[in-house]
Structure formats: structure tokens, C-alpha cells
C-alpha positions as CSV (number, residue, x, y, z in Angstrom):
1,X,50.3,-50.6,55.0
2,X,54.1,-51.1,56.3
3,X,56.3,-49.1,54.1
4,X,60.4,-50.0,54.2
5,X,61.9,-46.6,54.4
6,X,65.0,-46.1,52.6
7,X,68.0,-43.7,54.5
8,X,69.3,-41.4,54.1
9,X,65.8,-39.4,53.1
10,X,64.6,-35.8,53.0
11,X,61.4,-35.6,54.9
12,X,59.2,-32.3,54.5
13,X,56.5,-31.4,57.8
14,X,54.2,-29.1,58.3
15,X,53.8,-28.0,62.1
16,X,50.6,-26.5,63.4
17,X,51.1,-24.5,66.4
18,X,49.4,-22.4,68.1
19,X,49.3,-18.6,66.8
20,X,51.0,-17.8,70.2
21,X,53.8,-20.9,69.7
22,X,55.3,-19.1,66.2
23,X,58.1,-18.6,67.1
24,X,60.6,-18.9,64.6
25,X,63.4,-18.6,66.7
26,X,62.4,-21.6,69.3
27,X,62.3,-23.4,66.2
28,X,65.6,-22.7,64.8
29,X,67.0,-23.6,68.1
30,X,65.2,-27.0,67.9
31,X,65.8,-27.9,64.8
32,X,69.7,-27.0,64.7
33,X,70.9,-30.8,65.6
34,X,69.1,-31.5,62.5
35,X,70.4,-30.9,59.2
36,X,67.7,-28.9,57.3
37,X,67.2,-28.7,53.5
38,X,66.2,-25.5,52.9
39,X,64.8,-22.7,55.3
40,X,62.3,-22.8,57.7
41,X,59.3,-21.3,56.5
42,X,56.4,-19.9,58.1
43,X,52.9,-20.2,56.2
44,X,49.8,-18.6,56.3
45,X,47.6,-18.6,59.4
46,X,44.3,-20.7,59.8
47,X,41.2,-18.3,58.5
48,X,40.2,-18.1,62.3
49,X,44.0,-16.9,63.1
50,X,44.4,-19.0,66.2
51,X,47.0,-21.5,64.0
52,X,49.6,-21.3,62.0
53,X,51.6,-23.5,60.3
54,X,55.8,-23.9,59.5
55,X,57.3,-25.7,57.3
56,X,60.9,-27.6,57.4
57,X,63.1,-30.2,55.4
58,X,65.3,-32.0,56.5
59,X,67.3,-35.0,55.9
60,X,67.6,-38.2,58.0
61,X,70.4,-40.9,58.3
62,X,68.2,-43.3,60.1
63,X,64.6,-43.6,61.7
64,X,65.9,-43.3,65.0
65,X,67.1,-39.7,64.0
66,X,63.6,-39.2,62.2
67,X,62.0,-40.7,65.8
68,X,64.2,-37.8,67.7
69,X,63.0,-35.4,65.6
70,X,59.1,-36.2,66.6
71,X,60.2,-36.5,70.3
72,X,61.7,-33.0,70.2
73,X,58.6,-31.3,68.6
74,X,56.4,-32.6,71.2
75,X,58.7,-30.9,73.5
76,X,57.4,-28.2,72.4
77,X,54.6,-25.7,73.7
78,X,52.2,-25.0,71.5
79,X,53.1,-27.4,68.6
80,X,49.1,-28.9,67.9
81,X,50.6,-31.1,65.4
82,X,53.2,-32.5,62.6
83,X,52.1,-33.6,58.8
């Protein structure tokens, strides 16, 4: 399915990092060229305790902001993965 995305939009992720990668601070330094909606939030940690999961909103002009966003957090160590 190819869905036509409509900008500006609010896009909410989850990222799964590593328990060790939780950092809140490295991601407030990555995510200040974006422009959040809301705070960052940290979430539980898996049952096992070796993830944990953040969540962030932000709001994107264009895709290719919403593709720099992606590149960034893959940047990242630690950062398993972005829903």
C-alpha cells in the first residue's frame, strides 16, 4: 500500500534502545533540530530489563525532514529500533 502523506504532520515513535542507550539527555540533544510536540517520555522497560522504550512527537514540514529524522536515530548507539 503507497499512502500520500499530507505535510505538515505530527508523527508519534516509539524507540527501542538498549537499557544501556536511555539516555534521555543524548536524546534531547538529537532531537532539538526537530520541533517536538510534547515531551519526551521514557516508558517502561521490557520484562527482561535489557530494553526500554521512549517516546516523542514531533511535527514534520516535509518527508525529507521526516527522512532526517530516521537518519539521525540510526546515528545513534544503542537505538534497536523506531515504531
Amino acid at each position: 500500500m503507497d499512502e500520500k502523506l499530507e505535510f505538515p504532520l505530527v508523527a508519534h515513535h516509539r524507540v527501542i534502545v538498549t537499557a544501556e542507550a536511555k539516555d534521555l539527555e543524548v536524546m534531547r540533544r538529537l532531537f532539538a533540530d526537530f520541533e517536538l510536540v510534547g515531551p519526551i517520555a521514557e516508558a517502561r522497560a521490557s520484562s527482561g530489563g535489557k530494553y526500554a522504550s521512549i517516546s516523542v512527537s514531533v511535527r514534520f514540514p516535509d518527508r525529507d525532514e521526516m527522512s532526517r529524522f530516521d537518519e539521525q536515530l540510526k546515528l545513534v548507539p544503542g537505538v534497536k529500533m523506531v515504531l
